[in-house]
Structures are given as structure tokens and as C-alpha cells.
C-alpha positions as CSV (number, residue, x, y, z in Angstrom):
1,X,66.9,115.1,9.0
2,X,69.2,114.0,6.0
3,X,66.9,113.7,3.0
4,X,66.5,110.3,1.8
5,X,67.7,110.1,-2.3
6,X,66.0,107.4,-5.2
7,X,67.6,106.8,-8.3
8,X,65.4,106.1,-11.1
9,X,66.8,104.7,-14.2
10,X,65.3,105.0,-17.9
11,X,66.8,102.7,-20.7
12,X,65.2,103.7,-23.3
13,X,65.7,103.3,-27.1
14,X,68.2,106.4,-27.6
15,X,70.1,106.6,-24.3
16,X,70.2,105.6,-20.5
17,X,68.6,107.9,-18.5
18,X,69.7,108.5,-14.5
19,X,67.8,111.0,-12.2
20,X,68.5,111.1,-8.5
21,X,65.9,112.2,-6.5
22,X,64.4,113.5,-3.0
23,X,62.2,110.8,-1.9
24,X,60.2,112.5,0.2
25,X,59.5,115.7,-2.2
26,X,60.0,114.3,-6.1
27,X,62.7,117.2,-6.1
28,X,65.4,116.2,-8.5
29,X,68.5,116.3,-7.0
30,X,71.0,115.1,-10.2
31,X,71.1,113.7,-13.6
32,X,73.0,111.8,-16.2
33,X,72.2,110.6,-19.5
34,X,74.3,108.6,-21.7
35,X,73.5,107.7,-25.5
36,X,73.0,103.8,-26.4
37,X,73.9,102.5,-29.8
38,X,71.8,102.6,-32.6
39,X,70.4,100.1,-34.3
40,X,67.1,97.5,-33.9
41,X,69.6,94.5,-32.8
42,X,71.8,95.6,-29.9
43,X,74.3,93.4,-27.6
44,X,72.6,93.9,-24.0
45,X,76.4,93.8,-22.1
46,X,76.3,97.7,-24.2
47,X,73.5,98.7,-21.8
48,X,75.1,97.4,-19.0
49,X,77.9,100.1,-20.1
50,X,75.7,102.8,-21.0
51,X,74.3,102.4,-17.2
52,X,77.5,102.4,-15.3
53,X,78.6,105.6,-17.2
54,X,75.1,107.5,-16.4
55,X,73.8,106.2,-13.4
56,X,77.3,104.6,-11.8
57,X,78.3,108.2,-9.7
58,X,74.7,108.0,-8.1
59,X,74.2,104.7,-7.0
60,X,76.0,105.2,-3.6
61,X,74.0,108.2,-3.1
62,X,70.7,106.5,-3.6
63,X,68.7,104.3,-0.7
64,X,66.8,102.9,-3.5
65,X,67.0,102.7,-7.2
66,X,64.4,101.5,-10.0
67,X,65.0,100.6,-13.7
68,X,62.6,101.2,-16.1
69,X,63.3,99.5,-19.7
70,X,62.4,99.8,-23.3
71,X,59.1,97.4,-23.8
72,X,59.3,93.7,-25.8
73,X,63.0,93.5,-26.5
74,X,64.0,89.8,-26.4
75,X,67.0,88.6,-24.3
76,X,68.2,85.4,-25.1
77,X,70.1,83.9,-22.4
78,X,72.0,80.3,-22.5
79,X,72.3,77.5,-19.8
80,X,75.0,80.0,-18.0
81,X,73.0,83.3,-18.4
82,X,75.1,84.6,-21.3
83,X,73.0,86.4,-24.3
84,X,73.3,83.6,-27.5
85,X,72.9,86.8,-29.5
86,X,72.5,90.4,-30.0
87,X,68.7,91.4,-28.0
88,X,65.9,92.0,-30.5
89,X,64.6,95.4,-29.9
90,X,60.9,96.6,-29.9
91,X,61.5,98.4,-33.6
92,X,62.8,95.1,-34.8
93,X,60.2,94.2,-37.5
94,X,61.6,91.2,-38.7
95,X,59.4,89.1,-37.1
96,X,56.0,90.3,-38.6
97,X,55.5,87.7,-40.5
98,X,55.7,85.2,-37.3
99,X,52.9,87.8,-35.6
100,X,50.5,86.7,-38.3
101,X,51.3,82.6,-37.9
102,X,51.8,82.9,-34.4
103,X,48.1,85.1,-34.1
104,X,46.5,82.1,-36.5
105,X,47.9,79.4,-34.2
106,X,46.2,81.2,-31.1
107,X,43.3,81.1,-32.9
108,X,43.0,85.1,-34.4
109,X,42.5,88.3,-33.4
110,X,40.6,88.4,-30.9
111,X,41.1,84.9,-29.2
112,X,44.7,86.3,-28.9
113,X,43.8,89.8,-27.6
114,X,41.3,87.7,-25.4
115,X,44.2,85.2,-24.0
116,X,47.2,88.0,-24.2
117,X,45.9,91.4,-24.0
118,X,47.0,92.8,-27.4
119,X,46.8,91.3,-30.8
120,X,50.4,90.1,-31.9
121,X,52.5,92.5,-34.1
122,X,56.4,92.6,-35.1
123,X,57.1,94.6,-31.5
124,X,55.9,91.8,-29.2
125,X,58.8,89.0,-27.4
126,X,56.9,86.4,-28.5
127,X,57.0,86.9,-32.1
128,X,61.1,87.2,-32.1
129,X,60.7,83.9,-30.2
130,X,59.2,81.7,-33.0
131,X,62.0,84.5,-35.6
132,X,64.6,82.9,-33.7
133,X,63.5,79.2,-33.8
134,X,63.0,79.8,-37.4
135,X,65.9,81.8,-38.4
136,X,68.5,80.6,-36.1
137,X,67.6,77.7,-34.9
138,X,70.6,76.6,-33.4
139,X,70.9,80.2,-31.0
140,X,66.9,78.9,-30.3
141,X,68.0,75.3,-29.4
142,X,70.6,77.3,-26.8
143,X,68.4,79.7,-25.3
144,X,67.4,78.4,-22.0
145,X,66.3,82.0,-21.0
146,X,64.1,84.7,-21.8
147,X,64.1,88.0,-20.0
148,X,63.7,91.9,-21.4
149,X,65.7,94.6,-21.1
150,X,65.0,96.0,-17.4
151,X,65.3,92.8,-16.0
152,X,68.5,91.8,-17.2
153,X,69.8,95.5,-15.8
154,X,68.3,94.8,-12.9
155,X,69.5,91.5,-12.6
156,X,73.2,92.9,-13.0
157,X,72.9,95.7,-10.6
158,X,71.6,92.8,-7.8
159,X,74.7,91.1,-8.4
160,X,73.5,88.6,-11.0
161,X,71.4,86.3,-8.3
162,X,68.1,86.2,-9.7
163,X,65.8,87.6,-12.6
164,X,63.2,88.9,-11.8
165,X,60.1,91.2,-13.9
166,X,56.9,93.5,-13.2
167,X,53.4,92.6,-14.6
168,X,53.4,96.0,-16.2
169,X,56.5,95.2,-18.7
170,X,55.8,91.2,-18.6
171,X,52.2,92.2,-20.2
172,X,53.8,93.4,-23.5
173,X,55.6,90.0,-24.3
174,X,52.7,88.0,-25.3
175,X,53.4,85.4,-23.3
176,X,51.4,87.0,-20.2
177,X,47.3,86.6,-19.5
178,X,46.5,90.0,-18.4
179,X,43.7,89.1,-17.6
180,X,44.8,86.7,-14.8
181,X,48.0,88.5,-14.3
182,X,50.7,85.7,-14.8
183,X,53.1,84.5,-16.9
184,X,51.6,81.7,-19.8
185,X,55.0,79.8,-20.6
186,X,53.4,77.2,-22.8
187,X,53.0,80.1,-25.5
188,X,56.6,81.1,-25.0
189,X,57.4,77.3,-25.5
190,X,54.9,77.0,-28.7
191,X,57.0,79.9,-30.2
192,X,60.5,78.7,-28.8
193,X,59.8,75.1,-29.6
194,X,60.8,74.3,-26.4
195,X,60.6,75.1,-22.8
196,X,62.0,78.0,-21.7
197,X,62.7,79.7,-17.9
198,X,61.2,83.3,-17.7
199,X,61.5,85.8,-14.9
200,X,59.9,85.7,-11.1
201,X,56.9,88.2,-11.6
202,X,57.2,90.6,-8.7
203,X,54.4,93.5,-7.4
204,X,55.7,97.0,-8.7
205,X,56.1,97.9,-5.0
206,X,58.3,94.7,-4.2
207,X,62.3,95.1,-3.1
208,X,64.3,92.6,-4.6
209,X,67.9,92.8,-4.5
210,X,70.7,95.1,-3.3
211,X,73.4,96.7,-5.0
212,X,77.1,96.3,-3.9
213,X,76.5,100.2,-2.6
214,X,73.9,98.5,-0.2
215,X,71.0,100.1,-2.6
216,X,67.8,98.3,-2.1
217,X,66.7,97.1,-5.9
218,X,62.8,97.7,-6.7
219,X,61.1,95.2,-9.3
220,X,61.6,98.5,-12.3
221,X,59.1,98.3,-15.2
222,X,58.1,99.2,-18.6
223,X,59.1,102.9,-20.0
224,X,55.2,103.5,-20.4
225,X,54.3,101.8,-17.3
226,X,57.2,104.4,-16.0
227,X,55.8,107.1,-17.5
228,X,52.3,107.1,-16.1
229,X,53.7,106.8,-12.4
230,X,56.1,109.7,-12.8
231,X,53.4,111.9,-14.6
232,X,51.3,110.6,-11.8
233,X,48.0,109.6,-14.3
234,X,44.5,109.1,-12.8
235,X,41.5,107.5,-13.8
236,X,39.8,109.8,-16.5
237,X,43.0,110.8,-18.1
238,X,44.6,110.3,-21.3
239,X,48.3,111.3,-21.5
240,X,49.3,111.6,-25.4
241,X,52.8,111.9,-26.5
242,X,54.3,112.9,-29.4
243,X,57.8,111.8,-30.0
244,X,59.0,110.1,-33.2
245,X,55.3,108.3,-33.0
246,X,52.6,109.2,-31.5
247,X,51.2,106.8,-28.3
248,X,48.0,107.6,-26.4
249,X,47.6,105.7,-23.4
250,X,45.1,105.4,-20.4
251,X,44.9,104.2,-16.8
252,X,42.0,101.6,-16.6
253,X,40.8,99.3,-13.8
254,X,40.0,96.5,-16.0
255,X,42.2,94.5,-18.4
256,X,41.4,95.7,-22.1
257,X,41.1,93.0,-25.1
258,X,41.1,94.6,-28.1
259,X,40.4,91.9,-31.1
260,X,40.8,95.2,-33.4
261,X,44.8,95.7,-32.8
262,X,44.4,98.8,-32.3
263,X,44.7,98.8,-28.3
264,X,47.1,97.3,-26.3
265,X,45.9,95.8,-23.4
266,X,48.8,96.1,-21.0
267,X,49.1,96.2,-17.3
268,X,50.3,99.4,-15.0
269,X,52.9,99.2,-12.6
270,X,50.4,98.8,-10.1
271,X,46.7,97.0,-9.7
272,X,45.4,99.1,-12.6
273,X,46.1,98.3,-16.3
274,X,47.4,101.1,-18.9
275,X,45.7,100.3,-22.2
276,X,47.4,102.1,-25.3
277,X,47.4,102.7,-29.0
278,X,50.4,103.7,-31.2
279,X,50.6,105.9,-34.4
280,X,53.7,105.9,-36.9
281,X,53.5,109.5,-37.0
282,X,54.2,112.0,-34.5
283,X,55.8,114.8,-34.2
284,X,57.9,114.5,-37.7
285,X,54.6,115.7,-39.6
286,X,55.4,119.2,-38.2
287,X,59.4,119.4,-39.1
288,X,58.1,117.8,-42.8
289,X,55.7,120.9,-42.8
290,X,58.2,123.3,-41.6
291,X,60.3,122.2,-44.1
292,X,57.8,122.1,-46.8
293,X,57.3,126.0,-45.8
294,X,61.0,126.7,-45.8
295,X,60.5,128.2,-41.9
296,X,62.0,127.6,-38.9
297,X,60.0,125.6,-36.3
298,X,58.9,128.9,-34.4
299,X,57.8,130.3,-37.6
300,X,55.5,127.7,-38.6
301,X,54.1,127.4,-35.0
302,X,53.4,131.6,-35.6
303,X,51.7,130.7,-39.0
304,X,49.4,128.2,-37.9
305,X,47.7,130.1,-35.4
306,X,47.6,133.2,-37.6
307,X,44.9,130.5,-39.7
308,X,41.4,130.6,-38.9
309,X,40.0,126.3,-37.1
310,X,39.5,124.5,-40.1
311,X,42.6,125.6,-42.2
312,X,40.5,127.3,-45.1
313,X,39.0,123.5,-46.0
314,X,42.4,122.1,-46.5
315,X,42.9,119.0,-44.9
316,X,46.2,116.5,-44.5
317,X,46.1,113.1,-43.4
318,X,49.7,112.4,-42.4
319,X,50.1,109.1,-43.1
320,X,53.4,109.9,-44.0
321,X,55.5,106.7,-43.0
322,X,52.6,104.6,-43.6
323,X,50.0,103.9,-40.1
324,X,49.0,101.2,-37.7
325,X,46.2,103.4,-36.3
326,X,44.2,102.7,-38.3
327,X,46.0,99.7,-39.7
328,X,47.5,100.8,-42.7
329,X,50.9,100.6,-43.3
330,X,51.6,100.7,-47.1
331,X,49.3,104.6,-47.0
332,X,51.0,107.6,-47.8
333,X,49.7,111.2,-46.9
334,X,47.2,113.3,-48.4
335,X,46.0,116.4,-48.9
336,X,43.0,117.6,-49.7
337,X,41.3,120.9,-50.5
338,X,43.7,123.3,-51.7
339,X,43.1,126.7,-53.5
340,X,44.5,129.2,-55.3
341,X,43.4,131.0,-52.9
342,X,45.5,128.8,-49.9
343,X,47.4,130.5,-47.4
344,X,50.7,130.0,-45.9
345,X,48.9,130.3,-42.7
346,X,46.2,127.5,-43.5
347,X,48.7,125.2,-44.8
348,X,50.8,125.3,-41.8
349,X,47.5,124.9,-39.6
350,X,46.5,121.9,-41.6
351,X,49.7,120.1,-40.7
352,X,49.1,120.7,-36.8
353,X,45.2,120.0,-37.8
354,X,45.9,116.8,-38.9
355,X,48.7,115.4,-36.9
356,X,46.7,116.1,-33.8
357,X,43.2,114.6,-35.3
358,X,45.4,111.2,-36.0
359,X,46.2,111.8,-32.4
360,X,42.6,111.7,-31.9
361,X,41.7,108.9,-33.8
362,X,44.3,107.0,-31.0
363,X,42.3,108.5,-28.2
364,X,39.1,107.3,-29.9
365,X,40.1,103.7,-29.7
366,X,41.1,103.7,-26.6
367,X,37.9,104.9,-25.5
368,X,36.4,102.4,-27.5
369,X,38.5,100.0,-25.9
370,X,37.7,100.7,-22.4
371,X,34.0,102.6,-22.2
372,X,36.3,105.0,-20.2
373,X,35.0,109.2,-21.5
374,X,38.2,111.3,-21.8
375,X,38.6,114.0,-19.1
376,X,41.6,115.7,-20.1
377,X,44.4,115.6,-22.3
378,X,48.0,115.3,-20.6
379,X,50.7,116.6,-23.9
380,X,53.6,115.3,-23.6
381,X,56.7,114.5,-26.1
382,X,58.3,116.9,-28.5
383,X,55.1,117.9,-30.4
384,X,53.9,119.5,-27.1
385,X,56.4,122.4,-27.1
386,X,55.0,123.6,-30.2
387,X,52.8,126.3,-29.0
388,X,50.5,125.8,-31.9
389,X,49.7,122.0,-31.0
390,X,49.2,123.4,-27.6
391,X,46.4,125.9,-28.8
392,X,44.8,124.1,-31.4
393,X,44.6,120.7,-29.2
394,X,41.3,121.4,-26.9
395,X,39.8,122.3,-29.9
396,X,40.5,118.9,-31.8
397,X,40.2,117.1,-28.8
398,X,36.9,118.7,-27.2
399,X,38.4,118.6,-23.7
400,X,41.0,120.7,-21.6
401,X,44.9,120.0,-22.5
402,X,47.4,120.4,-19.7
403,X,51.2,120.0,-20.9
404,X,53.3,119.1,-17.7
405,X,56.4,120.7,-17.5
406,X,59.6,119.3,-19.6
407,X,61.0,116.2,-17.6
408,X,62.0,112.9,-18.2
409,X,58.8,110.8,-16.9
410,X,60.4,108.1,-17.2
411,X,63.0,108.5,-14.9
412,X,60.8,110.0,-13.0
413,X,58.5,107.0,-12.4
414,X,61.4,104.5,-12.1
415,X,62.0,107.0,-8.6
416,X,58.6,107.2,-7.7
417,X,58.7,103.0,-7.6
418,X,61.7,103.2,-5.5
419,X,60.5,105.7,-3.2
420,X,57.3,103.5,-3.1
421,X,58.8,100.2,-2.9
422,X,61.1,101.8,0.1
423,X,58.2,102.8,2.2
424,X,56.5,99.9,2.3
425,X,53.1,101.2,1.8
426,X,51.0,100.1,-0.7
427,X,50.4,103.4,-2.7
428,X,52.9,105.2,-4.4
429,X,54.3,108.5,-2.6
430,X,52.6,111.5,-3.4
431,X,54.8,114.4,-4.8
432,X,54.3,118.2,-5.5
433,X,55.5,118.3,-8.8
434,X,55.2,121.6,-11.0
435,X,51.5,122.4,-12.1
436,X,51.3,121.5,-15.6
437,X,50.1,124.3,-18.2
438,X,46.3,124.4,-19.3
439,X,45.0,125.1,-22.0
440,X,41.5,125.5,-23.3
441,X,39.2,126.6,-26.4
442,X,35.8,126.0,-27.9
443,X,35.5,122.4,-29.1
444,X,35.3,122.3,-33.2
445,X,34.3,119.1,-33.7
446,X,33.8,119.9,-37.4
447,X,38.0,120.0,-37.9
448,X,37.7,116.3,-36.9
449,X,34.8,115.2,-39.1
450,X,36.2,116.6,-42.1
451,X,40.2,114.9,-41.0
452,X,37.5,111.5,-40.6
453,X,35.6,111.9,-44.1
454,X,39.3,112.2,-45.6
455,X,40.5,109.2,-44.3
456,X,37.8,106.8,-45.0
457,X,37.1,108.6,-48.2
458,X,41.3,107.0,-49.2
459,X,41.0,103.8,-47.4
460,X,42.6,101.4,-49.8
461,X,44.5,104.0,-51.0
462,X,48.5,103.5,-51.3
């Protein structure tokens, strides 16, 4: 029998992403990446050209494809579905100061976490929304349109017919009750200033389009919504990755409202919801140690585990960009409890210490958040090849870390939803992926009480 091929599609920050795959198996059968422009305020017909170059040669070999998109961008779209403006990307910040009056209108914190899932900040659609009717309000008067990034690729890859969205990445614009799973468009028109058409939600297991290449078009989703399906996350698991930031994130059954900010309450592609929290540092803090040490990343992975748990008493809190969890973005980082007597070896361990205790300060929220005890630990991101983060984790953490092997998840879960949506049936397929990696250690809870006593012992500090 001829196997039956999936594309799945990541357009992410950095690049586009394609990976054809066996739907049957998971095996992955080809790839293509290409880069995306930089920059926080990008013209969306640039994806469009990013995705013909990576993902145009595997289309006609796919009997499905799925696009999973970078989270919040905003898409303004006139009367005649042409962008009035260059998209707002997640890492836009302009528009924090429209989170806070926006967050006050709905009441505060937790009235807006209750109504929306998440308590507003810069990242969210909604905010650029009332940035655009403020800033520009003559682009606001002509947007007629709202959509986010997947959507408007998927839109152009179905021939331009209709727009269409996922609960998973609709619940990170702020205009969407995740509690009741639907759109709220009065709140997009309280930020707009008028009203505004939005996307037809669809289930993450819904067709709805076809290529020209006669590739039946899934509904796509969010890149974390992506994520989880392609690492395949269960009930009971965390999965913490640590790229540029650092993002913790769990698969509930119940919509999370976290009046704190420090969860986002957002949906799964799926029936479940995928609560998360974010930190501004990841895995930076260990190339800023490295380089601190004058060693090579290898090196400073050797010297930290040549230290004994606990670094010798020295302790860093690597708030080095400032933080959002906890919420303090004007901190700097710290350390504390250096000798004469300090090693190279404890110095080095202290970075790793630290990063992955901020790491668990994430994981503590969400379990706050949700009631929902940790099981395990799935490592992900470019933190997770250090073989020191690997080792020292369980022991910050207190339960077993498995770090899958190197893939793009993303890409991964955008051709799991095609391969689901395909089928018809209404769970995803199962695949027999790689075993990840496990490691375990002795729990040392006293490396994350001391991290803990740092960081409230400096709160207020700058």
C-alpha cells in the first residue's frame, strides 16, 4: 500500500518550518525551513513567501497539510481582505500600555482572566487593537478584519475563500471566553471602536479547504497548541522549554483563570485546555555564564557538574532581561553568596541552579493555577542539550525529566492534526515516536528554597 504523506507547517517567529510526514507512522519523510524577516512588525504577504519557498515542493506530495502559527500577531485586513498595515507580532510591546486601560475597562485582573482566560499583557491581539485605534486611527477606521497569522496562511493556501481559526490559537487573542469556548467580538469592537469580522472557529480535527494540489486543508493552530500534539502531552505532564524564554506549559481538562498574570489560560487543539506561564529568561543565562567563564559551552556544562547540589551557597537569580514570572520587569540579576573560597565549578553550577529554579517557579504557578501535581518533566528547547540542565533538573524539580529527542514539535503537531483531521476519528493518531531520554536524581529541595529566599529577599529591587 502506498503510504499516505501530511505536511505540517510551523510559522514561527524566526523561520517557516515544512515537515512531510508518514501518516500512518509519524516517520518524517522530508523537510524544509526557510528564515522570515526580522523584526516585531512584519508585512504578512512575506510569510506567504517564506511558505512557498519551504513548504511549496511538498504540497503535492501531501494528502493533508496543517499550519501552525506564531500566537497573538494581529492581521489587519480591509473591506477587500488586503493587510492596512504591516501585522503586529507577539513581541510587539508597544501596546502595553493599552493592556493596562484595556484590563481596567474589563474590570481588572481577575474579571479579565475570569471573562478571557489570561490577564491582558503587550503580547495579546486585543491590546494592538485598541494601539491601532489609538495610534493610527485612520488604518483602524479601515480594518474591517481581524485574523492571526495561521489563519491568513491558511486562508491563502485554500485559495483565499474563507478564514477560518482553531479555539487553541483564537484563545490567546483576548477576544475569546475560554471558558465557553467562542469568540467575544463585542471586546474586539470595545478595543477597535468599531465592529469588526473575525474568523469561523473550527474543531482542531475539522477539514476546511483544499489546496490547488487537491490537499485537504486542516483548521492549523497555535505553535504551543502545536507543540503539545507533536510531543504528544498527557494529563500529569509538564513540558518546559528553554529557548530565548523560558515557557512551561500543561495539558488541563478545565479552563484555567488566573487573576495573578502569571498563567495563561489557553485552550488545546483539542477538548482539553493548555494552561502556560512564560519567563524572560531561558536559555541565554547559560551562554552569559559561559561567557562570564571564558569557556566554551561543553566546558561549562563539564564544570557544573564537577560542583557539589547547592553550588558551595552561591546562588543567582537570573533576572537578567528583567521577569514576568514573577512580574518584574525593571529586575536585574543577582548573585549571592560568593567566597574567596568560590569555585569555577560552583559558579558554573549556580547559573544552571538558577535558570532551572526560575524554570520552577513557572511550573509552580501552573500548579497553582490548575490543582494539577507534576508528574514528570518533558525538556525541551535549546537549554535541554546541555547535559548539565539535564542532570541537575530532577533534582530542582523533584520529579523524573525525560528530554525527547531533537525535533521540530511544531511541525510535528501541525502533521499530527492533519493526519487526525484526515481520518476522521475524533482522537488524534497515535505514533511511535523515539523514546525520549530519562533522567533521574535525589530531589534537593533545599537548592530551591535558598533560589526562593533570594528572590523574595530583592523583591523591589531594580
Amino acid at each position: 500500500m502506498t503510504p499516505t504523506h501530511v505536511l505540517g507547517i510551523d510559522s514561527s517567529t524566526q523561520s517557516c518550518k515544512a515537515l512531510l510526514v508518514d501518516a500512518a507512522t509519524g516517520e518524517i519523510v522530508a523537510s524544509s525551513r526557510q528564515p522570515h524577516l526580522p523584526g516585531t512588525q512584519i508585512n504578512p504577504e512575506r510569510w506567504i513567501e517564506a511558505l512557498e519557498a519551504s513548504a511549496g515542493g511538498l504540497i503535492d506530495r501531501a494528502a493533508a497539510l496543517s499550519v501552525a502559527g506564531q500566537q497573538h500577531g494581529m492581521v489587519a485586513l480591509d473591506a477587500r481582505n488586503e493587510p492596512v498595515r504591516d501585522a503586529m507580532l507577539w513581541n510587539d510591546v508597544s501596546s502595553a500600555p493599552q493592556a493596562a486601560q484595556l484590563g481596567g475597562e474589563l474590570g481588572g485582573a481577575q474579571a479579565t482572566a475570569d471573562k478571557v482566560g489570561s490577564v491582558l499583557v503587550a503580547s495579546l491581539t486585543i491590546t494592538k487593537l485598541r494601539w491601532l485605534r489609538e495610534h493610527e486611527p485612520a488604518n483602524a477606521r479601515r480594518t474591517a478584519r481581524v485574523v492571526l497569522p495561521h489563519d491568513y496562511l491558511t486562508w491563502h493556501l485554500g485559495g483565499r475563500k474563507e478564514f477560518v481559526t482553531d479555539h487553541g490559537d483564537a484563545s490567546g487573542t483576548g477576544y475569546y471566553s475560554t471558558a465557553e469556548r467562542r469568540f467575544l467580538p463585542e471586546l474586539a469592537e470595545q478595543a477597535l471602536g468599531h465592529r469588526v469580522q473575525l474568523p469561523r472557529l473550527a474543531a482542531a480535527n475539522e477539514l476546511v479547504g483544499q489546496t490547488a494540489q487537491g490537499a485537504r486543508i486542516a483548521a492549523g493552530t497555535g505553535d504551543n497548541m502545536a507543540a503539545a500534539l507533536g510531543l504528544d502531552l498527557q494529563p500529569g505532564d509538564v513540558c518546559v522549554s528553554m529557548g530565548t524564554s523560558g515557557v512551561a506549559s500543561a495539558l488541563v481538562e478545565r479552563s484555567v483563570h488566573d487573576g495573578s498574570g502569571m498563567v495563561s489560560g489557553f485552550v488545546a487543539a483539542g477538548a482539553n485546555y493548555l494552561p502556560l506561564a512564560c519567563t524572560l529568561n531561558g536559555a541565554p543565562v547559560l551562554d552569559f555564564g559561559a561567557r562570564m567563564l571564558g569557556v566554551s559551552q561543553q566546558e561549562f556544562s563539564d564544570l557544573a557538574l564537577g560542583a557539589e547540589p547547592g553550588s558551595g551557597g552561591v546562588t543567582l537569580l537570573p533576572y537578567f532581561g528583567g521577569e514576568r514570572t514573577p512580574n518584574r520587569p525593571e529586575s536585574t540579576g543577582v548573585l549571592r553568596g560568593l567566597r574567596t573560597g568560590t569555585t569555577r565549578n560552583e559558579m558554573a553550577r549556580a547559573y544552571v541552579e538558577g535558570l532551572l529554579c526560575s524554570m520552577k517557579d513557572a511550573v509552580a504557578a501552573l500548579e497553582n493555577a490548575t490543582g494539577v501535581a507534576t508528574r514528570r518533566i518533558l525538556l525541551i528547547g535549546g537549554g535541554a542539550q546541555s547535559e548539565a540542565v539535564r542532570r541537575i533538573a530532577p533534582q530542582v524539580f523533584g520529579v523524573a525529566v525525560d528530554v525527547p529527542q531533537p525535533a521540530e514539535y511544531v511541525a510535528l503537531g501541525a502533521a499530527r492534526q492533519a493526519a487526525w483531521a484526515l481520518s476522521g476519528k475524533e482522537e488524534p493518531p497515535h505514533w511511535d515516536i523515539a523514546a525520549p531520554t530519562r533522567f533521574e536524581a535525589q530531589p534537593r529541595p533545599e537548592i530551591y528554597a535558598r533560589y526562593a529566599e533570594l528572590r523574595e529577599a530583592t523583591d523591589g529591587w531594580t
